[in-house]
C-alpha positions as CSV (number, residue, x, y, z in Angstrom):
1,X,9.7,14.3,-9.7
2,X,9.2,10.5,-9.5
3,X,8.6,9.1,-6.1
4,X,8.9,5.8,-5.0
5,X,7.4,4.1,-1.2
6,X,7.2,0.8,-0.4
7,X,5.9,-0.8,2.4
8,X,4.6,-4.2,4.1
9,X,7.3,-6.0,5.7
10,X,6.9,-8.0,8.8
11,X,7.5,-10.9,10.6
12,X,6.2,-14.2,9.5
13,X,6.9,-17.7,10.7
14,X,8.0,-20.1,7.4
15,X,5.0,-21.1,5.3
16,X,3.4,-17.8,5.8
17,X,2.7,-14.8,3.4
18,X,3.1,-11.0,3.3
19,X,1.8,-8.0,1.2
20,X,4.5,-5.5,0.1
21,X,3.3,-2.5,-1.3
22,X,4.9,0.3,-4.2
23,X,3.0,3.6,-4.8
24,X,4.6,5.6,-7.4
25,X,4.1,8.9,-8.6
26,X,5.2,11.7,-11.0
27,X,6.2,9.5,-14.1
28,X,6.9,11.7,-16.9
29,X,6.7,8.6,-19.1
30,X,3.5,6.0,-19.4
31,X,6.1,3.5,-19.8
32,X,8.0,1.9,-17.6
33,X,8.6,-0.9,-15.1
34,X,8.0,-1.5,-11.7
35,X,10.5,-4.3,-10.3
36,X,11.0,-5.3,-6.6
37,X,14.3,-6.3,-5.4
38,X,16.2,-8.0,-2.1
39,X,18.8,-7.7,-0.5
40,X,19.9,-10.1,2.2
41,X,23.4,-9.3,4.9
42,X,26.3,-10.0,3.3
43,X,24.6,-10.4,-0.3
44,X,24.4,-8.5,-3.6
45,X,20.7,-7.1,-4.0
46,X,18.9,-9.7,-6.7
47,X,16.0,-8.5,-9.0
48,X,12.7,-10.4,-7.3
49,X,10.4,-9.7,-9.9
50,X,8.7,-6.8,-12.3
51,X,5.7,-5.3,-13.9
52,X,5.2,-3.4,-16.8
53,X,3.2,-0.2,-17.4
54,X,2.0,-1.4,-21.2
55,X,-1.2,-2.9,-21.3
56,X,-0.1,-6.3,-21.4
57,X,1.1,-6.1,-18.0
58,X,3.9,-8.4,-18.6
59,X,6.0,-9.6,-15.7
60,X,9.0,-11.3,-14.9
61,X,10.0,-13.6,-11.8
62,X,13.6,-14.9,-10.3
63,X,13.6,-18.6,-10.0
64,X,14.2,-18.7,-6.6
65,X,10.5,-17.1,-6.0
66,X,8.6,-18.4,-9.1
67,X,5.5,-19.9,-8.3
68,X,5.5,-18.3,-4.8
69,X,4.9,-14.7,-5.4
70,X,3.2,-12.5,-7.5
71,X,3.2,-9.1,-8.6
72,X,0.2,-6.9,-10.0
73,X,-0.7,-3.5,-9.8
74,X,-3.7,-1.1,-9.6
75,X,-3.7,1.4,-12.1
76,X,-6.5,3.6,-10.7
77,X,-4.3,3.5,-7.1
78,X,-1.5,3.8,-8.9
79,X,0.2,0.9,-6.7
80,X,2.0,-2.2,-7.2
81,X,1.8,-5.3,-4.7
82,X,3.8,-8.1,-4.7
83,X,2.2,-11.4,-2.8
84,X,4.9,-13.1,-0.9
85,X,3.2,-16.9,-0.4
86,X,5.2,-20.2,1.2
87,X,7.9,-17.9,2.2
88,X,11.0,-19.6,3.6
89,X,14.0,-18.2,5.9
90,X,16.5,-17.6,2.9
91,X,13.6,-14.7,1.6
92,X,14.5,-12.7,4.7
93,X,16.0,-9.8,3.4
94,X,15.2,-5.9,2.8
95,X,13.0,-5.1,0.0
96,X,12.9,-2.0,-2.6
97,X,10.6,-1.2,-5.0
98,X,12.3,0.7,-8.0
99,X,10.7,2.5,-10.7
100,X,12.9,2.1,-14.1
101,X,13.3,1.1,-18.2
102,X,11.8,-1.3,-19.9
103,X,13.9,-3.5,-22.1
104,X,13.2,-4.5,-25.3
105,X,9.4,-3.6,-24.0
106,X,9.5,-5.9,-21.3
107,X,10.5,-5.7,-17.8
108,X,13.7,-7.2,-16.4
109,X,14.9,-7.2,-13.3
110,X,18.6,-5.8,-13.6
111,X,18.9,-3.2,-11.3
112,X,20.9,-0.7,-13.4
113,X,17.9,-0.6,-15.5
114,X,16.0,1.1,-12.3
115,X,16.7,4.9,-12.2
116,X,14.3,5.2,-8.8
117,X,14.0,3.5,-5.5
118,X,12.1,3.1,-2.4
119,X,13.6,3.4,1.0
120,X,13.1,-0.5,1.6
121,X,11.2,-2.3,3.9
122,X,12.2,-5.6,6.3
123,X,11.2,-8.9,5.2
124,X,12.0,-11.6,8.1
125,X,11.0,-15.4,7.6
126,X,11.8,-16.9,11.0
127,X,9.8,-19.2,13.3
């Protein structure tokens, strides 16, 4: 059974950076996507950004976070970590990591593509 925890939220003042964390485990499949997604009060969740499991790693970013975070992953811990940098109030939100479909043979961060999904974990930028 797949099996999806994240983890790494905090506190951090504006201008700081955090760590989130996704181990995975029991994929019946060696492909598929890792994506991390937000979800703020009052607010729909938005796709943050993805990984793939091909060896290309190819990965996909929301505008709002481009150039600001970055998501990778360890294959031999079987984790994905996405580096929150230059983080600003409006990124306060909770965080899931999901475990899903590629499309097309790239990642994408719709959520109905993402069968799988962490408990979440509390993201607040606030000085």
């Amino acid at each position: 059974q797949l099996h999806v925890v994240d983890s790494g939220g905090g506190l951090v003042q504006p201008g700081g950076s955090l760590r989130l964390s996704c181990a995975a485990s029991g994929f019946t499949s060696d492909v598929y996507a890792i994506g991390w997604f937000r979800q703020a009060p009052g607010k729909e969740r938005e796709g943050v950004s993805c990984i793939s499991s091909s060896g290309d790693s190819n990965t996909n970013y929301a505008d709002s976070v481009n150039g600001r975070f970055t998501i990778s992953r360890d294959n031999a811990k079987n984790t994905m970590t996405l580096q929150m940098n230059s983080l600003k109030p409006e990124d306060t939100a909770v965080y899931y990591c999901a475990a899903g479909s590629l499309l097309f043979g790239r990642c994408s961060v719709i959520p109905l593509l993402y069968a799988n999904w962490g408990q979440g974990t509390q993201v607040t930028v606030s000085s």
